[in-house]
Structure formats: C-alpha cells, structure tokens
LUMDREN-509069 format. One record per residue (C-alpha): x, y, z. Coordinates in nm, 3 decimals. Layout:
N
+---------+---------+---------+
:      xx :      yy :      zz :
+---------+---------+---------+
:       X :       Y :       Z :
...
+---------+---------+---------+
***
This chain:
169
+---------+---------+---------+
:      xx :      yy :      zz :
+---------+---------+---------+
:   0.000 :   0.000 :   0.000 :
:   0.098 :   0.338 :  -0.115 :
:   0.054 :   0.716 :   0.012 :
:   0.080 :   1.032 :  -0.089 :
:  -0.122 :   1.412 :  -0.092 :
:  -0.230 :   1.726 :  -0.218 :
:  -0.316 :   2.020 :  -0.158 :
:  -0.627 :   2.160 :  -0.208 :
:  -0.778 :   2.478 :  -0.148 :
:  -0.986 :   2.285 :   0.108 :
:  -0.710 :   2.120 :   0.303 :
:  -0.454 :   1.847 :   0.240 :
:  -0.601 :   1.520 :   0.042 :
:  -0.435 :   1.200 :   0.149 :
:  -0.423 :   0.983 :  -0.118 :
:  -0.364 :   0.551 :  -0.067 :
:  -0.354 :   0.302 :  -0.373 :
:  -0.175 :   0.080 :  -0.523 :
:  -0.101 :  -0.058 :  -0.855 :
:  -0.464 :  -0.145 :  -0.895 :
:  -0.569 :   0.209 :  -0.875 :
:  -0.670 :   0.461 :  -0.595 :
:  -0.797 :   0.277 :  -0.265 :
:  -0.889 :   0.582 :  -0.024 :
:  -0.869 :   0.962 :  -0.075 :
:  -0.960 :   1.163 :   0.256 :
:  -0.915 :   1.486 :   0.394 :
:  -0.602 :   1.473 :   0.610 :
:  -0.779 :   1.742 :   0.863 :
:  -1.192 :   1.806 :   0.963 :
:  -1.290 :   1.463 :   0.834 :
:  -1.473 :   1.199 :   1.053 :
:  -1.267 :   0.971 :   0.925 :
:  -0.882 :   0.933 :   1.000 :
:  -0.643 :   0.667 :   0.889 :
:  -0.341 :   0.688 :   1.115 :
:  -0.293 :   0.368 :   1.101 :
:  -0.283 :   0.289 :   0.764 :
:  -0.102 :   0.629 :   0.696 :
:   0.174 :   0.483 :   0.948 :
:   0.236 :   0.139 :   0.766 :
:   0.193 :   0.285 :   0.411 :
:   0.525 :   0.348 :   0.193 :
:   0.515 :   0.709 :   0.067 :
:   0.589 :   0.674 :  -0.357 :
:   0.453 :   0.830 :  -0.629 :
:   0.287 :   0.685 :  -0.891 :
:   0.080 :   0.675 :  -1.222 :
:  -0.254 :   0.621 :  -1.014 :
:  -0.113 :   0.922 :  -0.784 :
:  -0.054 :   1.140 :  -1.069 :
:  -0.357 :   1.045 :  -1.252 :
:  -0.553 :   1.136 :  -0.921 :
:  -0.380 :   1.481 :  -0.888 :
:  -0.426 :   1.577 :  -1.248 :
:  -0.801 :   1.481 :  -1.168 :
:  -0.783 :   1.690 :  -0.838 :
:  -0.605 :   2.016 :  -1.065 :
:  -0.860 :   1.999 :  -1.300 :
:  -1.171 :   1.983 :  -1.052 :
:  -1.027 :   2.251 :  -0.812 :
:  -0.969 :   2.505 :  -1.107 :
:  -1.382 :   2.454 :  -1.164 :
:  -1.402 :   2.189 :  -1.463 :
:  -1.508 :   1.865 :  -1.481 :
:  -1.243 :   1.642 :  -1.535 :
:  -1.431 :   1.430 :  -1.789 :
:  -1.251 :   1.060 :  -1.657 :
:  -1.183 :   0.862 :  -1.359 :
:  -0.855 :   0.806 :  -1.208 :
:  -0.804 :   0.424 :  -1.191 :
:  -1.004 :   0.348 :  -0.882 :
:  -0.980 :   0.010 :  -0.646 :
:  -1.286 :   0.023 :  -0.406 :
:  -1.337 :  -0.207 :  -0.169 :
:  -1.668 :  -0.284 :  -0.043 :
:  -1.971 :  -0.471 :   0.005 :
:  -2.127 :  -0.533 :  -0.305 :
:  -2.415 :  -0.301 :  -0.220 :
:  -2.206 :  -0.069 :  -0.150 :
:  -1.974 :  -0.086 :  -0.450 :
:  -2.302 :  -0.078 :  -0.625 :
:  -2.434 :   0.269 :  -0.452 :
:  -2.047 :   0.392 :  -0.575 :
:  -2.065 :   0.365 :  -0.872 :
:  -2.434 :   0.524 :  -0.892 :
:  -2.228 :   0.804 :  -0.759 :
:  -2.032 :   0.809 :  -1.008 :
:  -2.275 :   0.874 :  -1.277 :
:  -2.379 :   1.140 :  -1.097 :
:  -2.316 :   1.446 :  -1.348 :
:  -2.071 :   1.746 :  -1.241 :
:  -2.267 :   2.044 :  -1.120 :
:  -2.610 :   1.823 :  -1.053 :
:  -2.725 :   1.670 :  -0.756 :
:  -2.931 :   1.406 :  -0.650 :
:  -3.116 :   1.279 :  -0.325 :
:  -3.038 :   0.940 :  -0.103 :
:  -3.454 :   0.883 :  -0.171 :
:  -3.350 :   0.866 :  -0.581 :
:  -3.049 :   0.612 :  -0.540 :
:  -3.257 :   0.436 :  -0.364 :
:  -3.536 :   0.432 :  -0.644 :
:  -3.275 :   0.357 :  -0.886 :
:  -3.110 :   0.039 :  -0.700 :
:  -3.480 :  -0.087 :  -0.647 :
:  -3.576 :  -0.004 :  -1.030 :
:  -3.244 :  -0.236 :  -1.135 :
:  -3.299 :  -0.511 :  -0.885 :
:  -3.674 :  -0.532 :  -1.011 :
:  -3.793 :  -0.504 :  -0.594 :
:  -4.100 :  -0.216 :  -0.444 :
:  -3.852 :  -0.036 :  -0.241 :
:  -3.482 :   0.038 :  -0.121 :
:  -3.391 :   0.168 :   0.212 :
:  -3.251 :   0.570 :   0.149 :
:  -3.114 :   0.537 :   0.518 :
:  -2.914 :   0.165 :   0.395 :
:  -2.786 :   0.408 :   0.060 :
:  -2.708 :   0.657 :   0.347 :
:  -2.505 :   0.429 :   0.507 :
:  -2.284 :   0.350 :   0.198 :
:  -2.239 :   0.666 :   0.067 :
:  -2.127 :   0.720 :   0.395 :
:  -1.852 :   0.459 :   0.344 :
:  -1.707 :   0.591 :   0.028 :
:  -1.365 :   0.553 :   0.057 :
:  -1.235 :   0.801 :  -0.197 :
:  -1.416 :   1.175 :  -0.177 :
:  -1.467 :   1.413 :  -0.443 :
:  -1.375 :   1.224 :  -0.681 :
:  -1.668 :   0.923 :  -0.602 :
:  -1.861 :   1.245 :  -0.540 :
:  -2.070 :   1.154 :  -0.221 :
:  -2.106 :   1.564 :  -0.155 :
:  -2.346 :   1.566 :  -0.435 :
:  -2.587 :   1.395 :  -0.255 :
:  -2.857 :   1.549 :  -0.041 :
:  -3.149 :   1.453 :   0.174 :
:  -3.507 :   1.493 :   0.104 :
:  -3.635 :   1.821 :   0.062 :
:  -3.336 :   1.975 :  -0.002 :
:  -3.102 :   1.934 :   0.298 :
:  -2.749 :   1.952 :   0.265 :
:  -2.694 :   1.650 :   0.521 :
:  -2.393 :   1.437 :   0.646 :
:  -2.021 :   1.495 :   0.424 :
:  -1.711 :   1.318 :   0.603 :
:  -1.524 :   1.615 :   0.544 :
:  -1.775 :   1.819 :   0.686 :
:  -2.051 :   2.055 :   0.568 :
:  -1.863 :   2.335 :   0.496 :
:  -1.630 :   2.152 :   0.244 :
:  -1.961 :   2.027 :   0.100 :
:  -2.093 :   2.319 :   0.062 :
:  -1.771 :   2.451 :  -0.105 :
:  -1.707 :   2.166 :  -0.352 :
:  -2.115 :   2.233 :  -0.446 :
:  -2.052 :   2.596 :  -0.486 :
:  -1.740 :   2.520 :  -0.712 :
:  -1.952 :   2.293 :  -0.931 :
:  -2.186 :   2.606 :  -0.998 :
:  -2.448 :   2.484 :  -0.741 :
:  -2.631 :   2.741 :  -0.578 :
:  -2.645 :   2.636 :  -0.227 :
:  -2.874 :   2.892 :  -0.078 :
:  -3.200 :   2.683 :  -0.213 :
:  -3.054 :   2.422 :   0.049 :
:  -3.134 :   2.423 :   0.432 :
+---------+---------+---------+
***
C-alpha cells in the first residue's frame, strides 16, 4: 500500500492506492474519518494512479469537470460498491437525493422499495471523496446532510460545481 497528498484549497487530500488504482482519498484534517494507522504502515511513492488522481484533483479545483476517472480500487460490500458507482454517474454540477439512489437500486434489482437510510449508510462509506462524489448527494427536501469532510467543504465543492447552495437548508 501506497501514500501520498495534495493540496487543495480545502485542506490536504491523502491519497492511498496501489497498482490497482486509488484505494482511499480523505481529507487529512476536519474529516470523521482518520487513517493513522494505515497512513503509518503505508510506503510514501509516487505513482501513475497518484498522478492520474492529482491531475483529476487540478482539474476539478480550477472549476471543470475532469471528464474521466482516475483508476479506482474500491473495496466494499457489493451493495455498497453498487451505490459507488451510482455516484459516479452522478453528473458534475447536478445533484441528486439518497430517496433517488434508492429508487434507482430498487428499479435495477426489479424489488418495491430500497432503504434511502441503507444508501445513506454506503455513501457514507465511500472511501475516496470528491472524486466518487458523495457531496453531491442530499437529503429529502433539499437538505445539505452528512459529508465526512464536513458541511462546509460540502458546501464549497457544491458551490465550485456552480451549485447554488442557498435553495438548500
């Protein structure tokens, strides 16, 4: 396992991965989640999937959409792999709610309904922010909820995107 960072205009990214791709991308400060451990047994390197991820991160932070993916490695349950990769179809400056994932994993799955708190719960578990772009999801009736990096980084990485946040409580 690999590390490495960057520096965004929102604090300092830490980046994990391997050859396989990207594994985890957190902020290093504010977030719910921290990784010292990981961070402690991890061999700082760079590499393609590194500098793939910060050309990615460049290109998002100067206000454009990227237009690809950095190689990604996600590990997860396969529900939650699944609610992932809804996110990433998610379109640059749009969002969505929890409710509508969970109307889209029921529509594919041919089933009534799907638990928005269970989608809640694995967008909550996406490893690698921003770029699997949990922040643009919200909750019913237009609450800016939950973002491991907090609300205000939400809030800014919507704004960025060209979202105006003031029709959100």
């Amino acid at each position: 396992m690999y590390i490495n960072d960057y520096e965004s205009p929102l604090g300092r990214l830490v980046m994990t991965g391997g050859e396989e791709g990207l594994t985890g991308l957190w902020f290093e400060t504010g977030s719910r989640f921290t990784f010292p451990d990981l961070q402690k047994d991890a061999v700082r390197r760079e590499t393609d999937c590194f500098d793939q991820t910060k050309h990615w991160l460049d290109l998002y932070f100067s206000g454009r959409d990227p237009g690809f993916f950095p190689k990604l490695n996600l590990s997860g349950s396969s529900f939650q792999t699944h609610v992932w990769d809804i996110l990433c179809e998610i379109p640059f400056g749009r969002t969505v709610t929890y409710g509508w994932i969970a109307e889209q994993i029921a529509k594919m799955h041919g089933i009534e309904r799907m638990s928005a708190q269970a989608v809640g719960g694995a967008v909550g578990r996406n490893p690698v922010c921003i770029i699997v772009p949990c922040h643009r999801v919200v909750g019913a009736g237009r609450k800016l909820t939950g973002y491991g990096g907090g609300l205000p980084r939400k809030k800014a990485l919507l704004a960025l995107e060209g979202i105006d946040i003031s029709r959100f409580q």
